[in-house]
GUFITI-740387 format. One line per 8 residues: number of its first residue (from 1); for each residue x, y, z of N, C-alpha, C, CB. Coordinates in pm, whole numbers, plus 32768, in hexadecimal, padded with zeros to 4 digits. Each point is the difference from the previous one (the first is absolute). Glycine has a CB too. Layout:
BEGIN
NUM = X:Y:Z:X:Y:Z:X:Y:Z:X:Y:Z | ...;
// end
This chain:
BEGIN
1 = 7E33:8782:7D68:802A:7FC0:7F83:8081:7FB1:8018:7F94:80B8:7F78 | 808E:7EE3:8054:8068:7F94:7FF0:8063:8018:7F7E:7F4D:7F58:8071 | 8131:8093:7FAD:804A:7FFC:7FAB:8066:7F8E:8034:7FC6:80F6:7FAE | 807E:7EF9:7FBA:8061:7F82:8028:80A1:806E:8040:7F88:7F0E:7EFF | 80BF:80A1:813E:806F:8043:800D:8088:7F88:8008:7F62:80DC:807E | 80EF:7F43:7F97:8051:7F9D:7FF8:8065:7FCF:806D:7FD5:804B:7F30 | 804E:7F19:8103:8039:7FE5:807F:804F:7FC6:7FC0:7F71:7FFA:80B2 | 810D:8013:7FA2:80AC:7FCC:7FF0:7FEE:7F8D:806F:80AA:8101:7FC3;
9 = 7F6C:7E9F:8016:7FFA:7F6F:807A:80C1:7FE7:8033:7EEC:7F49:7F51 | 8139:80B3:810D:806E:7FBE:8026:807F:7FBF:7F91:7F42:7FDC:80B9 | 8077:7FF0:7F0D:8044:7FA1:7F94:8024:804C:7F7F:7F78:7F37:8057 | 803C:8151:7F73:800E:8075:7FB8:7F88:7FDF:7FB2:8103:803D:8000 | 7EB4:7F66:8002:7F7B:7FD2:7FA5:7FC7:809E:8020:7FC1:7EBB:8026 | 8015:817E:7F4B:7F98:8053:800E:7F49:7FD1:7FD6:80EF:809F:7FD4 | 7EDE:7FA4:805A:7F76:7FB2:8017:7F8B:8049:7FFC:806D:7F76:8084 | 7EFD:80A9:7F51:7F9E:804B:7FE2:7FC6:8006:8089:7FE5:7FC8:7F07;
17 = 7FF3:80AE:8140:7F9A:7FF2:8095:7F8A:8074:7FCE:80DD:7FCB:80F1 | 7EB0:7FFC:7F07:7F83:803F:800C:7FEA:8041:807F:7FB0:7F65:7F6A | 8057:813F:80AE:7FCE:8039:806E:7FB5:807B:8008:80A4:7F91:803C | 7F16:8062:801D:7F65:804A:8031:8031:802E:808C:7F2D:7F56:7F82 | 80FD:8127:8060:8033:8046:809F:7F57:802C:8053:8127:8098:7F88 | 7EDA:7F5A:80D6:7F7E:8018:8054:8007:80C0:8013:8007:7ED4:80A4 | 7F66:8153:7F5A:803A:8092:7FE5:7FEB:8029:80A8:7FAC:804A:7ECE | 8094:8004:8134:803F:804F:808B:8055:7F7E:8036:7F1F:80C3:8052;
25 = 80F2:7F8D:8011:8068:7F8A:8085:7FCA:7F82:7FFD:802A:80A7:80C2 | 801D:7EE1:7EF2:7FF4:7FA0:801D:8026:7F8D:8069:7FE6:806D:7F51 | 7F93:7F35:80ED:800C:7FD3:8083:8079:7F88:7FF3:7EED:8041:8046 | 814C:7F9F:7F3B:8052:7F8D:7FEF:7FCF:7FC2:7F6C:801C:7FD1:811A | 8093:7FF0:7ED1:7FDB:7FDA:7F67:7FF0:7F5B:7FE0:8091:80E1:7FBC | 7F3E:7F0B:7FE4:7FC1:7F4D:7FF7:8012:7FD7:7F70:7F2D:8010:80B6 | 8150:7FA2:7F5A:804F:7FC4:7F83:7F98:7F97:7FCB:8108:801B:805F | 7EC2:7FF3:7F36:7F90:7FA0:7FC2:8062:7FB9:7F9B:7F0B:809B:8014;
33 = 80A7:7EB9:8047:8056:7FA0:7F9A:7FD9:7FBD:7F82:804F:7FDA:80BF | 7F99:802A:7EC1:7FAF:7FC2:7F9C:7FC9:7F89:7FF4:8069:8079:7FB5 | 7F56:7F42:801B:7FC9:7F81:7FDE:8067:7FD3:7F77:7EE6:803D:8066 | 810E:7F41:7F71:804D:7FFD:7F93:7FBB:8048:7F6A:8066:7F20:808A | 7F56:8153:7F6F:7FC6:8057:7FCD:8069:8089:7FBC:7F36:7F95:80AF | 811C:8080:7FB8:804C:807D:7FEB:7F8F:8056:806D:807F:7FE5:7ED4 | 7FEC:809B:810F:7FBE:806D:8031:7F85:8057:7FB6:80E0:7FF6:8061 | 7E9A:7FAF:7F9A:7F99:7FE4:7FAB:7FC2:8083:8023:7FE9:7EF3:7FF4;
41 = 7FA1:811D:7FC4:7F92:8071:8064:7FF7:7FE3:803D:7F97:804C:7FC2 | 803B:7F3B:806C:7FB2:7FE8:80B9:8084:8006:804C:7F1A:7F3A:7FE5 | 816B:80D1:8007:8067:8030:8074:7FF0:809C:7FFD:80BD:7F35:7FE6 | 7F52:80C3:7F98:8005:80B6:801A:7F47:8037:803B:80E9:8031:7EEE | 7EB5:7F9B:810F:7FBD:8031:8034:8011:800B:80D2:7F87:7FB4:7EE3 | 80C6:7FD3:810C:8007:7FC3:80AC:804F:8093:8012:8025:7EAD:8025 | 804E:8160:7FE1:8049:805A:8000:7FAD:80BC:800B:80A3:7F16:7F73 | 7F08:80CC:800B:7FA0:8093:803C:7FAD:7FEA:8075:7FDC:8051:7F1A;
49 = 7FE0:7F3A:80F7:7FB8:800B:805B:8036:7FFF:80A1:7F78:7FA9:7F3E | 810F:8040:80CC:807A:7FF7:8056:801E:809D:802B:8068:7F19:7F7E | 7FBE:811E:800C:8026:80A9:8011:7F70:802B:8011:80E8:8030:7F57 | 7E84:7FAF:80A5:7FA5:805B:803E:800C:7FFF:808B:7F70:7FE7:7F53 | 80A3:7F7B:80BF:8008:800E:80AA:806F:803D:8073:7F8D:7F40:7FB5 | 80DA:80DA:7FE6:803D:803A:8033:80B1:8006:7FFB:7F14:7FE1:805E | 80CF:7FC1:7F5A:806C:7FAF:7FFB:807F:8002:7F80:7F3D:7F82:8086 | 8120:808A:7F5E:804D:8028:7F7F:8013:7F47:7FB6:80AB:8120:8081;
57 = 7F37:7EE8:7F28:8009:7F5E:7FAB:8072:800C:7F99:7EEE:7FC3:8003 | 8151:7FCA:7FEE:8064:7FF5:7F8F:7FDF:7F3F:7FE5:80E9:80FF:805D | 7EF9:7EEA:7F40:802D:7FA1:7F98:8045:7FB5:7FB7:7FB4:8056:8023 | 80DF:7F74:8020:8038:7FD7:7FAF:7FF7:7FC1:7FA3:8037:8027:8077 | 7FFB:7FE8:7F00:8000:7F97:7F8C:8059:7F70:801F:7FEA:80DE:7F58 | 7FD6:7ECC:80FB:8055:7F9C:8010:8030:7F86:7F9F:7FA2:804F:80BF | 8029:7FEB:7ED4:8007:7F8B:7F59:806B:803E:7FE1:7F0F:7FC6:7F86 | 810E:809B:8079:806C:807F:7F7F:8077:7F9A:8011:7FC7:8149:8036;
65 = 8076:7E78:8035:8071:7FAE:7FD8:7FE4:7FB8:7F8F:8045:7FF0:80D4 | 7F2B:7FD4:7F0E:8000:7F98:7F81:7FC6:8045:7FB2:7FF6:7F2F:8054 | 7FA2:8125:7FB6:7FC9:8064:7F98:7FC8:8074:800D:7FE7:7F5F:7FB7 | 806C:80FB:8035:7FDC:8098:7FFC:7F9A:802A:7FFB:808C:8015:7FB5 | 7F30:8027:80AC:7F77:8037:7FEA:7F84:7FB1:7FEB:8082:809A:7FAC | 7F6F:7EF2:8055:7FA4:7F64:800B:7FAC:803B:8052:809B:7F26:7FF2 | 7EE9:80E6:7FDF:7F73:7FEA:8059:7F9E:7FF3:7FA6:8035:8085:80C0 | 7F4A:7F09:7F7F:7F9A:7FC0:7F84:7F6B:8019:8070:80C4:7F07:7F54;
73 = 7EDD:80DD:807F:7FBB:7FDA:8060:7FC9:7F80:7FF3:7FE2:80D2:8024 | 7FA5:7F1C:7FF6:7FE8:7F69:802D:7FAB:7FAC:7FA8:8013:804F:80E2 | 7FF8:7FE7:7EC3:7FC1:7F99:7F83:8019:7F93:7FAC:7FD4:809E:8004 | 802F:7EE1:7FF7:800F:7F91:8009:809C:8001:7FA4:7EDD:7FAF:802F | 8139:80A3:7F74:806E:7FF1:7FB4:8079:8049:804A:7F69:7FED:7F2A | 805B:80A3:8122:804C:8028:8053:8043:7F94:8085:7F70:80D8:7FA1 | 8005:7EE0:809E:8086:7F9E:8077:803A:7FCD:7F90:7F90:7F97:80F6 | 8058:804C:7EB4:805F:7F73:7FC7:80AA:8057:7FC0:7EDF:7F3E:7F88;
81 = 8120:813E:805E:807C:8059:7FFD:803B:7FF8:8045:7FC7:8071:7FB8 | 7FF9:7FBB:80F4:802C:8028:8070:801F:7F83:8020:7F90:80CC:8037 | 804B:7EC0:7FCC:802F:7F7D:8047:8077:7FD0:7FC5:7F22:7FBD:8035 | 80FC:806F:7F4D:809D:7FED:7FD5:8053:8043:804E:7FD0:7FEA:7F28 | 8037:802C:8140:8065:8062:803A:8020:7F92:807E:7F9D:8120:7FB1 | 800B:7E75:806F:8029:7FDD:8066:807D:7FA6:8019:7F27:8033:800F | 80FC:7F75:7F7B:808C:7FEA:8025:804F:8019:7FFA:7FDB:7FB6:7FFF | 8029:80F3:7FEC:806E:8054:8009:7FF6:8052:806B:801D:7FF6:7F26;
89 = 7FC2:8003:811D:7FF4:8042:8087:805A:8015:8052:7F60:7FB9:7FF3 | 80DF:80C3:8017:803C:8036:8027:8018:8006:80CB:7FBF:8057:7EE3 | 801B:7F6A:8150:7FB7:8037:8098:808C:8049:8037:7F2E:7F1B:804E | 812D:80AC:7FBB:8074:806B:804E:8003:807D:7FC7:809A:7F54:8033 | 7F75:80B8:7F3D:7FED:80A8:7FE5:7F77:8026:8008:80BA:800E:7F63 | 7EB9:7FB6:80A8:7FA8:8071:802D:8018:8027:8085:7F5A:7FB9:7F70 | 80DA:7FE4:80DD:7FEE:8009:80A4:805D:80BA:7FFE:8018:7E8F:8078 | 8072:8126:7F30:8038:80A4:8005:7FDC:80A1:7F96:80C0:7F44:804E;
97 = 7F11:8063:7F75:7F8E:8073:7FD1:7FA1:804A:8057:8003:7F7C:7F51 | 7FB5:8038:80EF:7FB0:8012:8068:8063:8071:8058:7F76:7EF8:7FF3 | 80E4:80C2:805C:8041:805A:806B:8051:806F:7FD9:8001:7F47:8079 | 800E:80D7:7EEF:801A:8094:7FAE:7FAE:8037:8012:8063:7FDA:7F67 | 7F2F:7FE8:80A7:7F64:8073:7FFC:7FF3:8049:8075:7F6A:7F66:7F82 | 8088:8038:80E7:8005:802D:8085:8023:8053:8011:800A:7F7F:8038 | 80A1:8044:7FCB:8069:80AB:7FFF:7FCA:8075:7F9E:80EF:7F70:8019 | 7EDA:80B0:7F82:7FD7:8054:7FC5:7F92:803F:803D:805E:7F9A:7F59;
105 = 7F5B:8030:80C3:7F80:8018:802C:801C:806C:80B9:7F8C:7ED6:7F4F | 80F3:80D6:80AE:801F:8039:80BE:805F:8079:8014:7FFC:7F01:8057 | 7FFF:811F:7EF1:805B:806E:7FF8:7F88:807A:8024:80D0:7F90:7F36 | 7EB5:804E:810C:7F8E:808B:7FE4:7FDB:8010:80AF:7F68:7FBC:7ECF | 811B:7FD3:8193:7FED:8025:8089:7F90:7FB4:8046:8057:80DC:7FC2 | 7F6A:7EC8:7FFD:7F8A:7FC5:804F:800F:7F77:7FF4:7F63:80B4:7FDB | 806F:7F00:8077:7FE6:7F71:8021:7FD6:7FA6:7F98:7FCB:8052:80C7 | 808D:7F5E:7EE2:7FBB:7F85:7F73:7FE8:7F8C:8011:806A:8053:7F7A;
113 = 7F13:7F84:8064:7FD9:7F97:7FF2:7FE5:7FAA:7F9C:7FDD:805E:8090 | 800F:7F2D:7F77:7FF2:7FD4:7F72:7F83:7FB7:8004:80F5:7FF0:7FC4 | 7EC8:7FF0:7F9C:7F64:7FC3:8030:8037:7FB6:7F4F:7EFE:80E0:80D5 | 80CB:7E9D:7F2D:802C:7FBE:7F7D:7FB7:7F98:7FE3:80CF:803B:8019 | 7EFC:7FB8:7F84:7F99:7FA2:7FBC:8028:7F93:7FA8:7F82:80B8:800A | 8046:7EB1:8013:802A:7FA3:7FC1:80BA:8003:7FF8:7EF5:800A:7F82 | 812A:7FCF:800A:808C:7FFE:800E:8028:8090:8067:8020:7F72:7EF3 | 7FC8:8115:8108:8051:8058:8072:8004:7FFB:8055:7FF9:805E:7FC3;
121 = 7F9D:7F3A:8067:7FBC:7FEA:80AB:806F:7F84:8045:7EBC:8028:7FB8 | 81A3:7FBF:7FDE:8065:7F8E:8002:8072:8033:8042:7FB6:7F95:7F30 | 8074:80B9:8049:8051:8093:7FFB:8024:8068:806E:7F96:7FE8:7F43 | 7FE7:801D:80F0:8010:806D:8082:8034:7F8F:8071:7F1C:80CF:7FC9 | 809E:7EE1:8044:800C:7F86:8058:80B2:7FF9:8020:7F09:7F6E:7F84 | 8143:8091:7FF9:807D:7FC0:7FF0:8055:80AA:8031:7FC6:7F02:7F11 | 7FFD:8164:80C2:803E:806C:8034:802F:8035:808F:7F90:8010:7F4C | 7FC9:7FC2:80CB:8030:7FF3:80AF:802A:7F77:8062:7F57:80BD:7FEF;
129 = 80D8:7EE0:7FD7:8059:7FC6:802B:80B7:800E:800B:7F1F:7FA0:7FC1 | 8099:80BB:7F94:80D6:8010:8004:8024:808F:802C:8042:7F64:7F10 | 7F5F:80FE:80E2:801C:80AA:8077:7FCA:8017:807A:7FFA:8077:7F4E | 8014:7FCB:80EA:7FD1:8042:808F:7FC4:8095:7FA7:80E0:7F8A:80EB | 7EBC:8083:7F72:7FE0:80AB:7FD6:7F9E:8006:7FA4:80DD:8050:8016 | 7ED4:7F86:7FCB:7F7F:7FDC:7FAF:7F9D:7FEC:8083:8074:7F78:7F0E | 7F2E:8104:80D0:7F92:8029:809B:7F8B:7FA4:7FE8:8029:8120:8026 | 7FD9:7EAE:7F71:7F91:7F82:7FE9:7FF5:7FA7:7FA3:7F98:807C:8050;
137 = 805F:7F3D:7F8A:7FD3:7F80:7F92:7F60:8005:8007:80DF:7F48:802F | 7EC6:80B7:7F45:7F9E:7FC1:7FE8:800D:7FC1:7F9D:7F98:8078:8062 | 805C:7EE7:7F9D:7FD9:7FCF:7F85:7FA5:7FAB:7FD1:80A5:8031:800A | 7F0D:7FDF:7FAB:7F7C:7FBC:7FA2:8048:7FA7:7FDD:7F6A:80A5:7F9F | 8039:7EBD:805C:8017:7F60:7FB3:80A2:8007:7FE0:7EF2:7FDF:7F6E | 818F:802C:80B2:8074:7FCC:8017:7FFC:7F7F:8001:8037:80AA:8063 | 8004:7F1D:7EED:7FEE:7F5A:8018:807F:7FBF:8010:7F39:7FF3:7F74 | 8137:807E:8094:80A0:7FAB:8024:8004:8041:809D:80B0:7FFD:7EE2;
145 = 7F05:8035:81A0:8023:804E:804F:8024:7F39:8052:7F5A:8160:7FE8 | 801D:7E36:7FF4:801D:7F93:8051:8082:7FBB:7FF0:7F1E:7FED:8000 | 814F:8023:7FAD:8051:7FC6:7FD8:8091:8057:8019:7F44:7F85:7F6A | 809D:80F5:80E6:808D:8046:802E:7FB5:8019:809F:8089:8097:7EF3 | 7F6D:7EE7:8147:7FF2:802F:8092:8055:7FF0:808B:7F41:7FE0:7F93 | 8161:8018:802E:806E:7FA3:8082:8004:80AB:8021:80CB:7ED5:7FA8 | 7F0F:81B5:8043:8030:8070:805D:7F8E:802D:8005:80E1:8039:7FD6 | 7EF2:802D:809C:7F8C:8053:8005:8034:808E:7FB9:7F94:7F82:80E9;
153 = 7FEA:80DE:7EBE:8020:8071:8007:802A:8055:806F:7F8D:7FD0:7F66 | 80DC:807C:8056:8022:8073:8074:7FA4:8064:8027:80CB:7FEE:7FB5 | 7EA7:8006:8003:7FB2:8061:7FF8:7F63:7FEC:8027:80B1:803D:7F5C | 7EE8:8007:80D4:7FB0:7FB0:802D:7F7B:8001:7FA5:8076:801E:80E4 | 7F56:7F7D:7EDB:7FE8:7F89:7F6D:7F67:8000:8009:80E5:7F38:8008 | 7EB8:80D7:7FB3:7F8D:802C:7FEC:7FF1:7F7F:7F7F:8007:8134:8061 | 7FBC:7E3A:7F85:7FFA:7FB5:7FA5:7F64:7FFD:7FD1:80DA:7F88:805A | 7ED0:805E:7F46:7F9C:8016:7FC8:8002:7F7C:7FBD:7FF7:8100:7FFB;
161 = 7FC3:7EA5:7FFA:7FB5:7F87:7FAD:7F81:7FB4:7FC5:8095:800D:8065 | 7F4D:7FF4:7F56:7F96:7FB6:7FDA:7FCC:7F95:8022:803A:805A:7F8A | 7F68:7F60:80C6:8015:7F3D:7FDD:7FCE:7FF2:7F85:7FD0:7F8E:80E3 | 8010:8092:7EB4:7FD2:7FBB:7F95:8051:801C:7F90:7F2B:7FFD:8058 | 8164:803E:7FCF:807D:7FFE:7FC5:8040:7F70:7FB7:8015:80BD:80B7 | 7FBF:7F3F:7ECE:8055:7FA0:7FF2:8069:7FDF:7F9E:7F5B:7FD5:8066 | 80E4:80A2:7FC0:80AF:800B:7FD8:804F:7FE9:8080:7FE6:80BF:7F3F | 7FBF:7F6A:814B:8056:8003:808D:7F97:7F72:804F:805D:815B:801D;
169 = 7FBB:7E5A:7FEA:7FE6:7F99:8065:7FDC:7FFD:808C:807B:7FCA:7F77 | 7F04:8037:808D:8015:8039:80DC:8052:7FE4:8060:7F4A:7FEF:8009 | 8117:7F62:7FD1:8073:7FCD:8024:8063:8071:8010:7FC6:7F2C:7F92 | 8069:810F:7FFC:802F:8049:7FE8:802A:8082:8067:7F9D:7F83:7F43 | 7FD0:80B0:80C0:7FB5:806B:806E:7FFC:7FD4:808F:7F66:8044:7F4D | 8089:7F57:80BA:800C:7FD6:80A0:809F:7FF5:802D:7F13:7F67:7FEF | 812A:8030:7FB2:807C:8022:8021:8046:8081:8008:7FF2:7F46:7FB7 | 7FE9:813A:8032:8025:8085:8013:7FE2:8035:80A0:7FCD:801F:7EF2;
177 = 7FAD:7FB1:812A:7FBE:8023:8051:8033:7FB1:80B5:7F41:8030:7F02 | 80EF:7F47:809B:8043:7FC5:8089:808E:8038:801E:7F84:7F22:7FD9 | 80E2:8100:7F8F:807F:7FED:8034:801B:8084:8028:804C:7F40:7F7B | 7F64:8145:805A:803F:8087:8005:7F58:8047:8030:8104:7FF5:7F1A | 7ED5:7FE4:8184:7FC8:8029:8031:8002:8084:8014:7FFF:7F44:8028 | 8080:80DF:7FDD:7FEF:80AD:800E:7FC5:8079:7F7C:80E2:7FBA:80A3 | 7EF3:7FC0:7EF4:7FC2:8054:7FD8:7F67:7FF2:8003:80CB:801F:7F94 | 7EFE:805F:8059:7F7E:8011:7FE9:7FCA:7FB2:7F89:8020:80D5:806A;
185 = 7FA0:7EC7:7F90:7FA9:7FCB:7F8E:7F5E:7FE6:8013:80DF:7F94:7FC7 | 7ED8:807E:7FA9:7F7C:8009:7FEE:7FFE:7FCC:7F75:7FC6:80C1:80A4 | 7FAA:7EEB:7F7C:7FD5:7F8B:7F97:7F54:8039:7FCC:80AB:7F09:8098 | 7F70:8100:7EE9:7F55:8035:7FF0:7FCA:7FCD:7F89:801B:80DD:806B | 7F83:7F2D:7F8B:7F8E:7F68:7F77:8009:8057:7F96:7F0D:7F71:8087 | 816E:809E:7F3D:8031:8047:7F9D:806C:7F94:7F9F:7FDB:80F1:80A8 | 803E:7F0B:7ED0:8062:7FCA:7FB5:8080:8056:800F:7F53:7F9E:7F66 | 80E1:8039:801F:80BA:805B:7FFB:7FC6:805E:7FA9:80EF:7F44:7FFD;
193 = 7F5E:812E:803C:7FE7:809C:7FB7:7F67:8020:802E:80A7:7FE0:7F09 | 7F40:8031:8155:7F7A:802C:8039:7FE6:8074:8019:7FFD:7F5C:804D | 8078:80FA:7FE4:800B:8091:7FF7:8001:804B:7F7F:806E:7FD7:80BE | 7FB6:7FCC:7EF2:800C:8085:7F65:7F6A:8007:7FCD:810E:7FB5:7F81 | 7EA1:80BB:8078:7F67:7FF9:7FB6:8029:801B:7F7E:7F5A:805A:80B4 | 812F:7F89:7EEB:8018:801D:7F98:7FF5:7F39:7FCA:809F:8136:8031 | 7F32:7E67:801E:802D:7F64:7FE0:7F6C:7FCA:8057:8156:7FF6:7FFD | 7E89:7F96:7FB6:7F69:7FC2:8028:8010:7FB6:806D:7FA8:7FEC:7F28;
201 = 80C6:8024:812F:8000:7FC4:8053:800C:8054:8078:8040:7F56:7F72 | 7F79:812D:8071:8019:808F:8040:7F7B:7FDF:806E:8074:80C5:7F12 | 7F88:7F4E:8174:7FB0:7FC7:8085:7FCE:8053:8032:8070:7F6E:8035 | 7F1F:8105:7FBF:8028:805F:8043:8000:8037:80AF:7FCC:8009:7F0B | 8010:7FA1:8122:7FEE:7FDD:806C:8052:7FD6:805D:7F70:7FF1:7F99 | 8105:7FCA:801F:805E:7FC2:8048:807B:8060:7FBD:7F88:7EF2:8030 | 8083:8145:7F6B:8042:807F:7FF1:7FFF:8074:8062:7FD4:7FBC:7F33 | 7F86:8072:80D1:7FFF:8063:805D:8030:7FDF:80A3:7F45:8050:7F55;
209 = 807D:7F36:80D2:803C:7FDF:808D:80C0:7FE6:7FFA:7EE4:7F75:803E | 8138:806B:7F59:80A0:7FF6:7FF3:805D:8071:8030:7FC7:7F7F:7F41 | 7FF8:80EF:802D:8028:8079:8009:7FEB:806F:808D:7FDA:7FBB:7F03 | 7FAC:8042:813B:800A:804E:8079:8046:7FA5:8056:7F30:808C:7FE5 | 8103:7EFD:8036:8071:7FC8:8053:808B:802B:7FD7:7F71:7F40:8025 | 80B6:80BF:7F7C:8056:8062:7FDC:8007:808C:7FF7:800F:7F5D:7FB6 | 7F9F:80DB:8024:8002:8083:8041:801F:8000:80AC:7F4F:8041:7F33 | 8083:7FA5:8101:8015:8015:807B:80A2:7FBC:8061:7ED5:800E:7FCD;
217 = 811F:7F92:7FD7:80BF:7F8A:803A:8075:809B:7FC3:7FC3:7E63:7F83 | 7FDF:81E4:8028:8092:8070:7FE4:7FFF:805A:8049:8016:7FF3:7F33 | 7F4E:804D:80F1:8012:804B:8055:801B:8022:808B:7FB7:7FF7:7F61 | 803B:7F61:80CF:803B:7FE6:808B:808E:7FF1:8007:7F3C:7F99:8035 | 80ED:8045:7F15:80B6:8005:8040:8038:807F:7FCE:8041:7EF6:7FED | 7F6A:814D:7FA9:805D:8064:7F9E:7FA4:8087:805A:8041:7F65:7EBE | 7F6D:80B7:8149:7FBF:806C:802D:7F54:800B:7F9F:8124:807D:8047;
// end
């Protein structure tokens, strides 16, 4: 079972984290980054299905700087809520939102990673450029990751894309692929949000091949 609990960020921002401790000894924990959704069901489901495998999940609420407790799902009035948030976007305090979590998460002795979708997949991106000590990055359709590429992550980067994305540009995607070779990237006949089966643009095919590549990029770095 999941409960919310609460993270102190650097700056004293306090902040909502959804977490699903994995039961017995967990192999390492995996900071899940939101979509511009909030910490919706389909995060909090990611997160259980995270702690079956083994793994301890936490959630940050990365909206709570602009709105407390914000999560919708995906129904046509819902994006149009959630898309008001974008020119207020916060990215330096999620990035340190994000790396409160970490540290929280590394208070339980095991190896954290982060895995982040749409906007988190940005988020994580920007985390492990500005810390050391993050045992992995995965991130799903990241459409600002092409536009912060003058440093490599400190961490080693697991990217996920669609070509029939068209919020992310394959331009876009290639240019990722040329300038920050060290990371791992994969392109599949999927749109944006292809992993969530909670949105019609849910793939399942290119979900399932996504997801067991990630499963496995954690368990070759986290255990």
């Amino acid at each position: 079972m999941g409960s919310f609990i609460d993270i102190h960020s650097s700056d004293a921002h306090s902040l909502q984290c959804w977490r699903v401790l994995a039961s017995g000894a967990p192999r390492g924990a995996v900071v899940v980054l939101q979509e511009i959704f909030g910490v919706n069901h389909h995060i909090q489901s990611l997160c259980k299905r995270l702690a079956a495998a083994g793994y301890d999940a936490y959630a940050p609420a990365l909206f709570d700087r602009l709105e407390r407790g914000f999560a919708c799902g995906y129904g046509p009035e819902e994006v149009a809520n959630a898309l008001r948030f974008l020119p207020r976007l916060d990215w330096d305090g999620m990035v340190t939102d994000t790396l409160a979590t970490v540290a929280e998460a590394r208070r339980r002795n095991v190896p954290v990673a982060v895995m982040g979708f749409c906007l988190g997949a940005s988020v994580g991106y920007m985390a492990a450029q500005r810390a050391t000590g993050i045992a992995a990055v995965v991130g799903y359709y990241g459409g600002q990751i092409a536009q912060h590429l003058e440093t490599p992550p400190h961490s080693p980067t697991l990217l996920h894309y669609g070509a029939n994305d068209h919020t992310i540009p394959m331009e876009s995607v290639e240019r990722i692929r040329a300038q920050r070779p060290e990371c791992e990237l994969h392109v599949y006949a999927a749109g944006h949000g292809f992993n969530c089966d909670e949105r019609a643009a849910f793939e399942p095919a290119s979900a399932g091949l996504a997801w067991e590549r990630s499963m496995d990029w954690l368990l070759t770095h986290m255990g």
